[in-house]
N, C-alpha and C positions, 0 to 999 in steps of 0.2 A: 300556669303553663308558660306564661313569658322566662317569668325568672329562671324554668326550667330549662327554657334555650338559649338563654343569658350563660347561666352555668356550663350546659356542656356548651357551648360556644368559647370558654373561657377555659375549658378543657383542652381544645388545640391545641397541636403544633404553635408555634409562630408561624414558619414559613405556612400550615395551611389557613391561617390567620390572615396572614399577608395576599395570597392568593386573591381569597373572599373580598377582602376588600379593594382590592385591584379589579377584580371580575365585576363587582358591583360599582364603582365610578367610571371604567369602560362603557356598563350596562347605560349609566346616565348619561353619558357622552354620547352612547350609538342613539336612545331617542329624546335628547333635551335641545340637539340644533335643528334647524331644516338645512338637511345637508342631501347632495345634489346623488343620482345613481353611484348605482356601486359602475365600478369598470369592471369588466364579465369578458374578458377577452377567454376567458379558460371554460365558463361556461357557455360559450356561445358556440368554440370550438366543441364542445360535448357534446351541444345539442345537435352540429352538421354531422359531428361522427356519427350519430346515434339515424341519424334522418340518411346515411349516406353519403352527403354532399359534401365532407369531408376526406381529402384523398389519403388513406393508411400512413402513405410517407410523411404525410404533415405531422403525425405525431411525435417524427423527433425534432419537432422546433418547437414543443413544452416542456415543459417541465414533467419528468414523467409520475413521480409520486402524486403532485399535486393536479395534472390531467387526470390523474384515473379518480382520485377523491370527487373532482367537477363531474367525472362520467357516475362512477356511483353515488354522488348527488342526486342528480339528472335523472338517474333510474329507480331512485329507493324513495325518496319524498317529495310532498307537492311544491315545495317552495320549496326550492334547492339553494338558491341566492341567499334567502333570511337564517338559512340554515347552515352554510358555510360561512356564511359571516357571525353568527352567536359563538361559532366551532371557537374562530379565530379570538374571539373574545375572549373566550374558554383558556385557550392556550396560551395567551398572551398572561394572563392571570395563574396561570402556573408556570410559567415563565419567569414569572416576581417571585413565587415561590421558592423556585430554584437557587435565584438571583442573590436572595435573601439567605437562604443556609449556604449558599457559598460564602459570600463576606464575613457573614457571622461566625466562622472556623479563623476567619483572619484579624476582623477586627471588633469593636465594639457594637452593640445592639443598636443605639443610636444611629450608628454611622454606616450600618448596613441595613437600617430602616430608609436612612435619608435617601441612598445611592437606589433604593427602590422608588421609593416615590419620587426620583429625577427621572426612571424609566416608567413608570407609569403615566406622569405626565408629557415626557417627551413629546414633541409633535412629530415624528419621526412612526412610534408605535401611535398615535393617535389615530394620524391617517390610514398608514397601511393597514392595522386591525382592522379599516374599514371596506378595503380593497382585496380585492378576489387575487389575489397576485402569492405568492409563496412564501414572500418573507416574513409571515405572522409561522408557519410551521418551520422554518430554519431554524428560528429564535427557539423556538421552543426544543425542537431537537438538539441547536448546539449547549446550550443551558441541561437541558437533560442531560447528554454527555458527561461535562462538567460534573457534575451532582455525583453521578452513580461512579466515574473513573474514582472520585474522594471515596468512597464506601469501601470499607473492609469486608462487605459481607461476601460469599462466596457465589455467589449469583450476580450481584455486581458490574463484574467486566460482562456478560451475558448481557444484562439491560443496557448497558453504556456502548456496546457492539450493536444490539439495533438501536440505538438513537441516530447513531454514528451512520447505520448502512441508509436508514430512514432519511436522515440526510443528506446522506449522498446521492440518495433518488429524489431528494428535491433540485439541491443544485451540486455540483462538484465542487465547488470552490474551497472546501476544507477539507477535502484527501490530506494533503499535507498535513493537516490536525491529525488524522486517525491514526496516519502509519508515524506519530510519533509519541502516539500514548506509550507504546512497549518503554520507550526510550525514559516518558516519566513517572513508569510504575518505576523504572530500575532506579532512579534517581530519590523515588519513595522511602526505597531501602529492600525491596521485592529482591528476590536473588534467586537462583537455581531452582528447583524444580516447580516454587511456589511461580518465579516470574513469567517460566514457561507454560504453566497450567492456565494464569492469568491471562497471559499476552496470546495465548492462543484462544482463546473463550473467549476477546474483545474483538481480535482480528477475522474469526471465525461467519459471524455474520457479516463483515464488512467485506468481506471476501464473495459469500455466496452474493451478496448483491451486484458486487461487479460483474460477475458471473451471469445472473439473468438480465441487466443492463445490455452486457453487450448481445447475448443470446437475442432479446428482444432485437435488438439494433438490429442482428443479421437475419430478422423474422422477417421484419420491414422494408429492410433494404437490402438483403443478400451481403451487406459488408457488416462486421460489428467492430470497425476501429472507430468509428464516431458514434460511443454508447448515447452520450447525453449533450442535448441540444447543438450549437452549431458554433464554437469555439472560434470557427475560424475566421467567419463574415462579424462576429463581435470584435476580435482583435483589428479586425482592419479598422472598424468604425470611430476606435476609441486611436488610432494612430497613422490615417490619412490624412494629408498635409491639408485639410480640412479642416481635422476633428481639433479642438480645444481643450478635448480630455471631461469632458462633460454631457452625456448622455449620447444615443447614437446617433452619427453622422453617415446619412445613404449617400453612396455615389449619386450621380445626376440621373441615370436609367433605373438603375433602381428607386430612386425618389418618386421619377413621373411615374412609373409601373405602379408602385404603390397605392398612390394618389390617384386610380382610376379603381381601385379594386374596392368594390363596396360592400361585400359583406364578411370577406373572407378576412380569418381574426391575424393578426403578425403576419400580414399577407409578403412585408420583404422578406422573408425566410425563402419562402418561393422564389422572386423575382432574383434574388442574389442565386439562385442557379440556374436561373433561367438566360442571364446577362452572361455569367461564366462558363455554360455550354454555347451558346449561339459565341462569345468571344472565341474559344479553342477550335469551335466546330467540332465535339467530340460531346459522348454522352456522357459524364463523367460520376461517376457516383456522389454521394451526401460528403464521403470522408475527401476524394479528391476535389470537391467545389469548396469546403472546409481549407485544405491546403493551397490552393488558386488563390484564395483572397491574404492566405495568411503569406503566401510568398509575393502579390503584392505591396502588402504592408511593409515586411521585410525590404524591400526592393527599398523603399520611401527611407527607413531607417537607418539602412547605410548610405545613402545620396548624402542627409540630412542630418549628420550627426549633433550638430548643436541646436539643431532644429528639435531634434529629438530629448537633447537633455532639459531642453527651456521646455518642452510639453508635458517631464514627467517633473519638475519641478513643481509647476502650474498644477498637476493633480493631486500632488503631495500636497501643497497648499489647501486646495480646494478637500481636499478628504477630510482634514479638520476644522476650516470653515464652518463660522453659523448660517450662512446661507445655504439653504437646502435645494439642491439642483434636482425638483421632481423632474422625472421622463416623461410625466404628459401633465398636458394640462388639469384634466379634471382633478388632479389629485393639489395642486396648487388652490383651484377653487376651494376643495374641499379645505385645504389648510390655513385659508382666510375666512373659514365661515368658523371655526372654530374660538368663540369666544373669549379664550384661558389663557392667562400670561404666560408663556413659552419659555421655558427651562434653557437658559442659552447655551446653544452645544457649542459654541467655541468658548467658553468659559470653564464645559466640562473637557473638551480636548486640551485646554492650557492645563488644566488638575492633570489630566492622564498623561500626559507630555512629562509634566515636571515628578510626577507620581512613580511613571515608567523609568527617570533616571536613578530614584533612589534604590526600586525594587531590581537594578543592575548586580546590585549587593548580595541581593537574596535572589538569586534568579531560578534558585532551584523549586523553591515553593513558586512562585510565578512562572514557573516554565509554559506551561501550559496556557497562559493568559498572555505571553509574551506568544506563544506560534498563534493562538487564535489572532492577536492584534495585529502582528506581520502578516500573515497570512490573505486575511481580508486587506489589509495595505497593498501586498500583494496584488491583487487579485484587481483593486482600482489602477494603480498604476500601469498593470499590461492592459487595462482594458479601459474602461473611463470612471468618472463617478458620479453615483448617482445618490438622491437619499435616502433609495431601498438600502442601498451597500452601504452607505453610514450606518442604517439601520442595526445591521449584523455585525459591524464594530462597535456598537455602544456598550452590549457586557464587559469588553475588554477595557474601551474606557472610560468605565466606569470603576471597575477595580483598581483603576491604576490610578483615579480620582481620588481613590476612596485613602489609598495607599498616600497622595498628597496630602490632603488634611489632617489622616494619623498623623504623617512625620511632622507637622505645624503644630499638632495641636502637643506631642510630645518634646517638640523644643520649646514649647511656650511661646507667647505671643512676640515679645523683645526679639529673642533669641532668631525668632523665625521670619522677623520683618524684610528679607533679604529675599525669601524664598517668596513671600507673596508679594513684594515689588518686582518681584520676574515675573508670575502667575500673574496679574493685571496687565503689565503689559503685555505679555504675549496673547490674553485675552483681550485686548483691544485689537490687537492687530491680526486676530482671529475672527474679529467683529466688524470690521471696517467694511462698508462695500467700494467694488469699484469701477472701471464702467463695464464689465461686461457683466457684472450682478447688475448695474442700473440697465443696460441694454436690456437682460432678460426679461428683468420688471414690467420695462416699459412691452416688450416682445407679450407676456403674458398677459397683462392690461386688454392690449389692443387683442391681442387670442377672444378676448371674453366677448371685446367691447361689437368684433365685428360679428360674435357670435348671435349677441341680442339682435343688430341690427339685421341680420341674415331672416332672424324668426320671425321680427314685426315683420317686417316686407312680407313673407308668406302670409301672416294671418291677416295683414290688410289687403290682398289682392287675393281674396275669398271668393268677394261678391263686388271687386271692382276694378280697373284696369290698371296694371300695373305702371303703367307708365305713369301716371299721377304720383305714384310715389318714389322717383326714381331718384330725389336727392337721397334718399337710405341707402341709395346704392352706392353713391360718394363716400357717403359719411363711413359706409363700411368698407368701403378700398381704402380711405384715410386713415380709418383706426390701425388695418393692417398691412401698410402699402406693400411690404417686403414680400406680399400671398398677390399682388396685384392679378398675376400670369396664374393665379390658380384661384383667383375669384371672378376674373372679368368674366361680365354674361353676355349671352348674344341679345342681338338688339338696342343697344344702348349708342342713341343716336351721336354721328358725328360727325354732324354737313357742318352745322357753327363751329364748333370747337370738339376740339380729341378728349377722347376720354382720361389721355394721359393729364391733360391743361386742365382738366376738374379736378381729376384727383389732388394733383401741383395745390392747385388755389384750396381747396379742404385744406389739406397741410398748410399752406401757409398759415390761414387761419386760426386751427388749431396751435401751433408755434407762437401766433401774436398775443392768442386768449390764455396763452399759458396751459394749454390744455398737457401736453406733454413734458413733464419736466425732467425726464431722460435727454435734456439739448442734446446730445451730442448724436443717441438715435437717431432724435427728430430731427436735427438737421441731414446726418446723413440720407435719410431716405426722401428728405425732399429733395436732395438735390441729385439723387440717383433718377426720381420722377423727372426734376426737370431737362435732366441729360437726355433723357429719351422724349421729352416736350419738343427736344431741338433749341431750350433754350440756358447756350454753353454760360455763357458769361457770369448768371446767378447762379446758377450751378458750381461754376468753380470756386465764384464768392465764397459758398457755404463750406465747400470741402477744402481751400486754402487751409485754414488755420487748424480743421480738426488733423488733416495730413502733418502739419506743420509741431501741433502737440502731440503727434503718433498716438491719439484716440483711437480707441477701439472700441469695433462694430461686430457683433457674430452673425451671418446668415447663411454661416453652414453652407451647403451643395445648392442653393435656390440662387444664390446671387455672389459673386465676389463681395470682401467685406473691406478692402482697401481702400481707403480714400485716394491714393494714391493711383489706383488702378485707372480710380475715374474720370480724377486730373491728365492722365494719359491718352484717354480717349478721347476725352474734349479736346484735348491737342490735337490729336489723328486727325478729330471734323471738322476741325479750324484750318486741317490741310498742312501740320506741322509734325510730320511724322519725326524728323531728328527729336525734337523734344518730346514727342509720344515715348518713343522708346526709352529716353533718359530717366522719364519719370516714372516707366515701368520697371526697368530695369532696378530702381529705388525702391517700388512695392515688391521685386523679387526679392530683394534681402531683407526684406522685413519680413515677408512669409515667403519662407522657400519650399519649394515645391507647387506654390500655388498653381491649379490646374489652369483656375480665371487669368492667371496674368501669364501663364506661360500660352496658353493661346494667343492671347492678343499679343504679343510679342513674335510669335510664329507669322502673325497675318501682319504685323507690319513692317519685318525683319526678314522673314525666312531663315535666320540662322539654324543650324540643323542642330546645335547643342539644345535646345529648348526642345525640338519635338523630339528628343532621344527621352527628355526629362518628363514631358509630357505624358507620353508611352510607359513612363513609369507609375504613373497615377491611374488604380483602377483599373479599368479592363480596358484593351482598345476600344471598345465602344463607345466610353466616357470620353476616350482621348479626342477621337475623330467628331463625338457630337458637342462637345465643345469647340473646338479648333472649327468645325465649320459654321458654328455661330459667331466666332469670331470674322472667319471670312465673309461671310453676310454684313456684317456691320458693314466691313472696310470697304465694301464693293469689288469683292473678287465671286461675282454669284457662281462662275464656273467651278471652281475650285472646291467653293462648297458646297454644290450640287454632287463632288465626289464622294466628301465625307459621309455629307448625310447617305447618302445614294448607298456606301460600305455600310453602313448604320441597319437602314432599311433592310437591306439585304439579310444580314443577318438576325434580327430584331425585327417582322415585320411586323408583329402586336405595338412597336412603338410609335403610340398616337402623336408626341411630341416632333418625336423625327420626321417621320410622314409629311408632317404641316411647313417642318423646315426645309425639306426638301421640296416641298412645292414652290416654298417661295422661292428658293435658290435655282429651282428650273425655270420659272418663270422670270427672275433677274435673266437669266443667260438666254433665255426668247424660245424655250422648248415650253411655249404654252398648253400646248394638250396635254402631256406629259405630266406638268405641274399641276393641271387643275385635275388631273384624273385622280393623282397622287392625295391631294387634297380632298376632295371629295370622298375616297374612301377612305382617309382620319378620319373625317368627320359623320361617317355613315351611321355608328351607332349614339355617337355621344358629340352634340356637337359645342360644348360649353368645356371647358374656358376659353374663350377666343383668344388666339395668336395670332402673333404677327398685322394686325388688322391691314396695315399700311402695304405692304408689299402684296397680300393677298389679295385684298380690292383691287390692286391695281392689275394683277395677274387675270381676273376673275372679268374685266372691263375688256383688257384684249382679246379675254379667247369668247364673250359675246360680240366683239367688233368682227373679232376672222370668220366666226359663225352665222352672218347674221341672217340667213336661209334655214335653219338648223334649230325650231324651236326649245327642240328639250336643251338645246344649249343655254339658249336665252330663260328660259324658264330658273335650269339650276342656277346661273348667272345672277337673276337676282333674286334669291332667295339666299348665296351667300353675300351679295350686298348689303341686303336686307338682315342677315344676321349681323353683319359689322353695322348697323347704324347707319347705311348710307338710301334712305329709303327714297328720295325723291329718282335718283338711279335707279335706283331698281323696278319703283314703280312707271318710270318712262319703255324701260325694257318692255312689260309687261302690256303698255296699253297700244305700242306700236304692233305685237305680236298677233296673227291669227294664227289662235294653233289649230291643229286637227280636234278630230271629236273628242281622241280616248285622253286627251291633255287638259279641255277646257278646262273641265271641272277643277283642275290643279291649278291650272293659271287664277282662275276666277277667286280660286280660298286664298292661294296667295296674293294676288292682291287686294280683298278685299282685308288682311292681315296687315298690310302696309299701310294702305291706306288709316286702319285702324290706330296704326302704332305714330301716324303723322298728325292726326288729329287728337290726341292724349300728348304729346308733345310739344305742339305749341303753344299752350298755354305754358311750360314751362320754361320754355326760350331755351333749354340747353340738356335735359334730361330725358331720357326715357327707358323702358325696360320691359323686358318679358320676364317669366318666372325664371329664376336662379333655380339650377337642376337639383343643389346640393347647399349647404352650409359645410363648413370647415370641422373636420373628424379629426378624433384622439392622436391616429398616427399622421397625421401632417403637421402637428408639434412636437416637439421644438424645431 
């Protein structure tokens, strides 16, 4: 019986050889680690569709092939998750397949064995096969293509037409591919009536699917010019004087928006029309919220022309880079628990680099491997890169690899020493990292680090008072200080010392123990903590020399990333605004456009060329709610009491604004005003705490104007009491007699204060209530 399976086993194809054995080391890959959830953003979104709770228009922010594959998961078997992930395993092993009888038409058995098992082991196909996300069925449909376009047989162009439509209903990004098969049948040698029987039997399904794409689109949304997903708020992210060219960057409203929505799956899909309708004041359809963001972007590109060529340089770089720019964390974990030495793809991009200039010669058989390579080049460059999208460039180069070591191995070793003393170096310099691969490291690290500590804290305040254990809450703002403003919890006491002065001292520690070895990170973000400590002078200490080496820092839309910014500001507080500006106007030309420094330059200039430039970033939303955190710094509360106040108005869901408008009305002496404003941010959700320092103090006047007026004094301190100022709060509370229907609320709270004052002192400087949430997929990067 064995030998019998031995036999026909040996009876195969190759390629379905190659397949088998691809499917079966995946197999042992999917259960040989302990390796972490799948990410189910597509099946999570199936299940709300399927429950309701899903609104119809959300379905063009998926992917639509592979949304409805998640829905008919979700409805045809028990375990939909184990069951699209075996699928992808499935596909990815026939994917080698493919992979493998293409090479094998060009080169040798060997060397289009090898070019497979560099994709089977890739970490690139390791990870995603294991992730719910689309690009295990790309591969396999652009690979399919490939295959059946080379077939003479007369059915053919028919299969290679649905791979081709199949694909296009997963992502669009290789339209360009389909409509130039006609182009490489005819270059085949196809001619008259045969190339038109063909070219229309390939185009045929590619065709009808455009057709029910946009049909569906105008199902959903009454427009069908934006058939698939949201084109338009992707181009901005990958080309706001933000973004880096590496995974997406939200404006600052869309960011906070995000970061409050908890179950709803790619929940900025929504929020980016929700900020460009409240910005226009019009209701604007999917396709024109699509164009809003894209003629922002636009706007940014011609201000910033060299801005613009240094950012598509940098993703050209990075496209080929061995460093893999996952777009969320989990899939990084996932790519460190994988125990297998890593096939290094900047060694295979130096092969396909040097590969791609010989096959210039032959370009007509490579036609087709030269538009798929451009094409996904393409495709990072207008938009950003990430290591799915490396993903869907690796058949290309890997061909153009494969095409590198034929032409070495047919000049002979002497003959060809020329060509791989290029290939080595260009693969080193494809392999180097630098700081912003070390910045991310370190960014990821601490992602993990503050994630563990998020979880002990929970399981240790089970069955005991959280405040006991409230240095995890250090330890975990330390690991990831740059999340400070979206980790701080209510409660965490701060009559001794600020919250900020802890976090400050964890970092330094960490810095002295060697804990982080990204220096240039971890210095910048201690010394971003200790700017807002109020203590300038170390602070400048640490950012001097990384300003001075023009090191770079990425924090994206959470925080300016210029050293230079913050050299600037420390001037302002010092009360040297001539040099403030000097030295911002030095972090403008280093990042132009930047939104962070053209505020601060607005609030301590007013020159009106910066808020023209400003106004160019993003929506007015973004512009005015920055620009008025700028004015808050400086001590202009009125001024920024406008912005936020336009903000508000149009965005009243923004809980960030809200809080900044309170404090800004309360700087300017409209105390009712500001704490009403405040109070209703914080009505449903009152964690991450803002601003503490200006709000306490807001929150102290309007129970001093009040003090006849219990339910004043009552919320009074209970938002004392959420900022850590408890012995205030509880003086409030034991002066007060309230009426009947109040006691009961007076008495819980403070027998809660009191609570939170005796777990405290034993710690001399810590305390805490339960943290609402730990740190989710989309608040990384």
């Amino acid at each position: 019986m064995r030998e019998a399976a031995v036999r026909c086993a040996l009876r195969l194809p190759w390629p379905v050889r190659i397949a088998v054995l691809t499917f079966l080391f995946h197999a042992l890959v999917a259960v040989g680690f302990d390796l972490p959830a799948v990410f189910r953003k597509y099946n999570l979104a199936a299940e709300q569709y399927l429950s309701g709770e899903l609104p119809v228009v959300r379905l063009m922010d998926f992917s639509p092939f592979y949304f409805h594959l998640s829905l008919a998961a979700e409805r045809l078997v028990p375990e939909p998750e184990a069951v699209l992930h075996w699928l992808q395993i499935v596909l990815i092993a026939i994917s080698a397949g493919f992979l493998f009888a293409l090479l094998r038409r060009r080169f040798s058995a060997r060397l289009a064995a090898a070019a497979v098992v560099v994709l089977a082991v890739d970490r690139h196909v390791l990870v995603y096969q294991r992730f719910l996300e689309p690009e295990a069925c790309l591969l396999f449909f652009l690979l399919g293509l490939l295959f059946f376009v080379e077939q003479e047989r007369p059915s053919s162009p028919w299969i290679a037409g649905g791979f081709a439509a199949l694909g296009l209903a997963t992502r669009p990004t290789f339209l360009p591919v389909f409509l130039l098969v006609p182009l490489y049948l005819w270059l085949r040698g196809a001619r008259g009536r045969r190339l038109l029987v063909r070219a229309i039997a390939f185009a045929l399904p590619v065709a009808a699917m455009v057709v029910v794409l946009m049909l569906r689109a105008a199902a959903i949304t009454g427009d069908p010019r934006t058939p698939v997903m949201n084109p338009g708020t992707v181009f901005f992210e990958g080309n706001n004087p933000l973004s880096r060219g590496t995974s997406a960057v939200y404006p600052p409203t869309v960011l906070h928006l995000a970061g409050h929505a908890h179950s709803a799956p790619d929940s900025a899909h929504e929020f980016y029309r929700q900020v460009a309708r409240a910005a226009t004041g019009e209701d604007l359809s999917i396709a024109e919220v699509n164009t809003y963001w894209i003629e922002r972007a636009v706007r940014v590109i011609r201000a910033e022309p060299r801005r613009t060529l240094r950012l598509v340089g940098a993703k050209l770089f990075r496209s080929f880079h061995n460093f893999r720019w996952h777009d969320f964390s989990l899939a990084w974990n996932y790519d460190g628990r994988i125990l297998l030495p890593p096939v290094p793809f900047g060694l295979v991009s130096a092969l396909a680099l040097i590969g791609a200039l010989f096959e210039v010669r032959r370009w007509r058989r490579s036609f087709l491997y030269f538009a798929v390579g451009f094409t996904q080049l393409a495709v990072m460059l207008t938009f950003y890169v990430s290591a799915r999208q490396q993903l869907v460039l690796l058949p290309a180069l890997l061909y153009f690899a494969a095409a590198a070591v034929a032409e070495i191995r047919r000049r002979g070793w002497r003959r060809s020493l020329p060509i791989q003393g290029l290939t080595v170096l260009l693969a080193i310099t494809l392999m180097l990292p630098n700081d912003l691969i070390r910045d991310e490291l370190y960014r990821r690290r601490g992602f993990l680090e503050a994630n563990r500590l998020l979880q002990e804290i929970r399981r240790k305040t089970r069955d005991d008072p959280l405040a006991r254990h409230a240095p995890l809450a250090v330890e975990a703002m330390a690991a990831a200080p740059w999340w400070l403003d979206w980790m701080r919890p209510a409660y965490f006491p701060q009559e001794g010392s600020t919250l900020e002065a802890c976090v400050a001292e964890a970092l330094a520690a960490r810095r002295r123990a060697g804990h982080d070895r990204a220096w240039v990170a971890a210095d910048f973000d201690l010394a971003r903590i200790l700017l807002r400590a109020g203590r300038l002078e170390e602070a400048e200490h640490l950012l001097e020399p990384l300003a001075a080496g023009r090191r770079e820092v990425y924090r994206g839309a959470k925080h300016a990333s210029e050293p230079l910014f913050y050299l600037g500001r420390a001037a302002a507080l010092r009360g040297d605004r001539e040099r403030a500006v000097e030295l911002l106007r030095a972090a403008l030309e280093r990042r132009p456009g930047d939104p962070f420094v053209l505020a601060e330059l607005i609030a301590l200039s007013d020159d009106p060329r910066y808020q023209e430039s400003l106004l160019g970033f993003g929506s007015i939303l973004d512009a005015q709610y920055l620009l008025g955190q700028a004015l808050l710094v400086h001590d202009r509360p009125r001024e920024a009491a406008a912005a936020f106040g336009f903000v508000v108005r149009r965005l009243p869901q923004f809980r960030e604004g809200r809080i900044h408008l309170a404090a800004a009305l309360g700087g300017s002496g409209r105390i009712d005003e500001g704490a009403e404003h405040y109070l209703e941010a914080v009505r449903d959700r009152q964690e991450p705490i803002l601003l503490s320092g200006p709000i306490t103090e807001l929150f102290r006047r309007w129970a001093a104007r009040h003090p006849d007026r219990p339910l004043v004094q009552l919320f009074a301190a209970r938002v004392l009491h959420q900022h850590g100022r408890f012995h205030e709060a509880l003086d409030l509370l034991v002066k007060l007699d309230p009426p009947s229907h109040l006691r009961a609320k007076v008495t819980e709270e403070s027998e809660g204060i009191r609570a939170a004052i005796t777990a405290s002192e034993p710690q001399a400087s810590s305390t805490l209530l339960p943290l609402s949430r730990g740190l989710r997929e989309h608040d990384f990067p």
